[in-house]
C-alpha positions as YAML, in Angstrom:
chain: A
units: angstrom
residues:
- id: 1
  name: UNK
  ca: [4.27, 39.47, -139.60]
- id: 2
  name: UNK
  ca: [2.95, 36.57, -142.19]
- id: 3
  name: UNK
  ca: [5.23, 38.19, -144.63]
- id: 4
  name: UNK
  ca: [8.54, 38.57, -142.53]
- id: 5
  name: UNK
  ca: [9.17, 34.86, -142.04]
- id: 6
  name: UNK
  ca: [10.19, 32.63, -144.52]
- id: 7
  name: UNK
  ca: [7.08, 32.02, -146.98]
- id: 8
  name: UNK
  ca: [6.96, 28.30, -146.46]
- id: 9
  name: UNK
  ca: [6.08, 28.74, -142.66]
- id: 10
  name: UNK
  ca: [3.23, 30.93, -143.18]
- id: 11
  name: UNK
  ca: [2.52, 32.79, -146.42]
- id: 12
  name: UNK
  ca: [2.34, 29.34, -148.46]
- id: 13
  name: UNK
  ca: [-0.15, 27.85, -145.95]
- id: 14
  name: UNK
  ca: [-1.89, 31.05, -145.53]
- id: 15
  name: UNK
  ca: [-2.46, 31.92, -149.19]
- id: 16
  name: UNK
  ca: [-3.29, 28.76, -150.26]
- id: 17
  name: UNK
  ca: [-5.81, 28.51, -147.46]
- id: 18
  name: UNK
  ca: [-7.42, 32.07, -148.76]
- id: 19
  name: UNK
  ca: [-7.17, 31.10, -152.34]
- id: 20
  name: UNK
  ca: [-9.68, 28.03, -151.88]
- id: 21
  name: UNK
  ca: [-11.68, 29.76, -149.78]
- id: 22
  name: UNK
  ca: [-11.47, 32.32, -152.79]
- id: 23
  name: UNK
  ca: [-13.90, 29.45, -154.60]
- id: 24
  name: UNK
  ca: [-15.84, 28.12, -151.53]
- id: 25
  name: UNK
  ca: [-20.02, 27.56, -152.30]
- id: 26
  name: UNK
  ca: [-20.67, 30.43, -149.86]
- id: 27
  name: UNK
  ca: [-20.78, 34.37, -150.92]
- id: 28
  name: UNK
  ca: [-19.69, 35.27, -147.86]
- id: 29
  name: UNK
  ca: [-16.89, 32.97, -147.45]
- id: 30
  name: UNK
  ca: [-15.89, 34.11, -151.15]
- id: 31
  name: UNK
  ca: [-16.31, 37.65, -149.66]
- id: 32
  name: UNK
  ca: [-14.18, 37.55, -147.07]
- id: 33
  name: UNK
  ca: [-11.89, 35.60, -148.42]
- id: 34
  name: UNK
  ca: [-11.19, 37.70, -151.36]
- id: 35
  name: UNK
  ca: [-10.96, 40.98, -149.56]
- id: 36
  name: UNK
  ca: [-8.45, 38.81, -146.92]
- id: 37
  name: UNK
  ca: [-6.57, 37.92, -149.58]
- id: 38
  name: UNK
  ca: [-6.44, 41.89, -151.21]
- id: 39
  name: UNK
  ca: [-5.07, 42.49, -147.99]
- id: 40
  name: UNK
  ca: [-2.04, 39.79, -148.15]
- id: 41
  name: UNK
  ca: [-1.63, 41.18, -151.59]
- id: 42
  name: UNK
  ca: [-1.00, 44.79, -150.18]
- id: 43
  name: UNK
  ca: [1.67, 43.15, -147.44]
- id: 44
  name: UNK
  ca: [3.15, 40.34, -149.65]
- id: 45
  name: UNK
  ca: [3.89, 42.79, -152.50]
- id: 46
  name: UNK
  ca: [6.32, 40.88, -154.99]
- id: 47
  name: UNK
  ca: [7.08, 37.79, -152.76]
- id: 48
  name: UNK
  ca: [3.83, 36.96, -154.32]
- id: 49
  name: UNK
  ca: [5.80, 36.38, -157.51]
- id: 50
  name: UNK
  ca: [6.46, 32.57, -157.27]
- id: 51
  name: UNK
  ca: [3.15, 31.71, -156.96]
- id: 52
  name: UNK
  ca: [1.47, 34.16, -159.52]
- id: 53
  name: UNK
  ca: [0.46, 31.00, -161.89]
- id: 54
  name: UNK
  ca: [-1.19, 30.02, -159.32]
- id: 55
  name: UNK
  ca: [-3.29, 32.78, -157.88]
- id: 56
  name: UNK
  ca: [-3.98, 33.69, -161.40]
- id: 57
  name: UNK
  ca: [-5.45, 30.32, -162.20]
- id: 58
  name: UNK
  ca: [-7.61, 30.71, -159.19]
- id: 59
  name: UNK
  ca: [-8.76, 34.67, -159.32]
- id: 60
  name: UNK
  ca: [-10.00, 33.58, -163.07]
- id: 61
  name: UNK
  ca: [-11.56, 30.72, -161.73]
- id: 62
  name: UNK
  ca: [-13.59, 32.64, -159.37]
- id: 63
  name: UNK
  ca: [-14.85, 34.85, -162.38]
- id: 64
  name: UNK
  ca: [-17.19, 31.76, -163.14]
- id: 65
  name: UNK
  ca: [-18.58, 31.53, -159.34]
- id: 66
  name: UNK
  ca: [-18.97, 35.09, -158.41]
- id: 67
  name: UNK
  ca: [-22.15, 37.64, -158.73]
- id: 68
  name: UNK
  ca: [-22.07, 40.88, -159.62]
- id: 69
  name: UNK
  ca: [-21.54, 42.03, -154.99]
- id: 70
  name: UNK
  ca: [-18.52, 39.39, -155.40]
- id: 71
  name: UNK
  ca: [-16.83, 40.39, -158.71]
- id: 72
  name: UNK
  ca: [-16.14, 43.72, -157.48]
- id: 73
  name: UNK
  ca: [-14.28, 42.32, -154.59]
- id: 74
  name: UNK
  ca: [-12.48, 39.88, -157.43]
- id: 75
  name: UNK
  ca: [-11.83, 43.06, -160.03]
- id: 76
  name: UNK
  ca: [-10.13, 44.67, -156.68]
- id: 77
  name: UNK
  ca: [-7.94, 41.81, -155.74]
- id: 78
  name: UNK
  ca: [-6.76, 41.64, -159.29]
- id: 79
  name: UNK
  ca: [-5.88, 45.24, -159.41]
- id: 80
  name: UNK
  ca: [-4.39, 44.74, -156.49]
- id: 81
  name: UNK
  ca: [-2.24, 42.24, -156.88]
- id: 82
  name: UNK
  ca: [-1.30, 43.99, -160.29]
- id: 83
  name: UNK
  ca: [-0.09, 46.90, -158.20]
- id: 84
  name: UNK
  ca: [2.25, 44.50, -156.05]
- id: 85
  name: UNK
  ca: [3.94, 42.82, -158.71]
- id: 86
  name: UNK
  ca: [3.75, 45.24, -161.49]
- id: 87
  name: UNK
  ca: [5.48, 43.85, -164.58]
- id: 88
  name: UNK
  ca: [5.98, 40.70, -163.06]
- id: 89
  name: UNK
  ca: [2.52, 40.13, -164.48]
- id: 90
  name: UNK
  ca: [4.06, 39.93, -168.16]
- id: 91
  name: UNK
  ca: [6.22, 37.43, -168.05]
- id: 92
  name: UNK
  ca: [5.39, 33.95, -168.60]
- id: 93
  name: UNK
  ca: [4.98, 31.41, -166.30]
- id: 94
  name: UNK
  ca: [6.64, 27.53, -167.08]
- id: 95
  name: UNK
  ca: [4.67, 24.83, -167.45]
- id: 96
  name: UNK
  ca: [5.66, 23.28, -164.25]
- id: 97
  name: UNK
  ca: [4.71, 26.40, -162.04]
- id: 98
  name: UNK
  ca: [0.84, 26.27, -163.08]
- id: 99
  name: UNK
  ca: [-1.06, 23.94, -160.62]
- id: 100
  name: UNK
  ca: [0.00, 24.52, -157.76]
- id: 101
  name: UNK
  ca: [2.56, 27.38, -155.20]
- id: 102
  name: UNK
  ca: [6.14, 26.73, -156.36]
- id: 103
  name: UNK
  ca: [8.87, 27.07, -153.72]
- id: 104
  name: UNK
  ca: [11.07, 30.12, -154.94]
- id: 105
  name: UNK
  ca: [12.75, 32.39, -152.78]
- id: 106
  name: UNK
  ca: [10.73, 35.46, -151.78]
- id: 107
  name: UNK
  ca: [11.68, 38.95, -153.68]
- id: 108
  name: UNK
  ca: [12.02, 41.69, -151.90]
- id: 109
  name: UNK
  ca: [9.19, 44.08, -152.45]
- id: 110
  name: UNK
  ca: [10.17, 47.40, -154.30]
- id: 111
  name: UNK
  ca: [7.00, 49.14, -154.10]
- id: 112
  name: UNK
  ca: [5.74, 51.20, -151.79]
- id: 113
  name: UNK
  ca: [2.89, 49.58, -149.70]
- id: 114
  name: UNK
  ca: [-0.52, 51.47, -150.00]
- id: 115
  name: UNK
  ca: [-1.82, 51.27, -146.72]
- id: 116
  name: UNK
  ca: [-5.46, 52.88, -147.71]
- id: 117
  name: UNK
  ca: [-8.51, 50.92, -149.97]
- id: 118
  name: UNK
  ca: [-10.38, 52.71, -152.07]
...
């Protein structure tokens, strides 16, 4: 549902929400929050695009907080979210776009959704 309206009414709020909760204090915030956001990832597929700078900046961040429980959940959000926007990984990012979520227009998503974690 998050991901069928436009994504400044809810997937902007939602994953920037998830993404600082991503580096809260608390494992189990961090926990939940991560896996939560794995989840978005999986919906969100390439409409996640505009805001990759962003996520990326925060999923390394994260790298420095978690323990070893934690940075499983990280490694599968990143391979996650590498299986949603696939090459769009590779290309780089302008200056402007690496703070904070850009507006862009969402992209449709191309892959097929996995709807099972391993």
């Amino acid at each position: 549902w998050v991901v069928s309206q436009p994504p400044d009414m809810h997937l902007k709020p939602l994953m920037t929400e998830l993404l600082k909760r991503i580096l809260d204090g608390n494992k189990r915030v961090q926990e939940a929050a991560c896996s939560a956001f794995a989840t978005l990832e999986e919906e969100a597929c390439t409409e996640l695009v505009p805001y990759l700078s962003y996520i990326l900046d925060t999923l390394v961040f994260a790298f420095g907080k978690y323990q070893h429980k934690n940075l499983l959940i990280l490694y599968d959000a990143i391979g996650t979210l590498a299986d949603s926007v696939g090459h769009h990984l590779n290309q780089p990012v302008p200056e402007s776009q690496s703070a904070t979520p850009t507006q862009g227009a969402p992209i449709s998503c191309s892959l097929s959704r996995n709807t099972s974690r391993s």
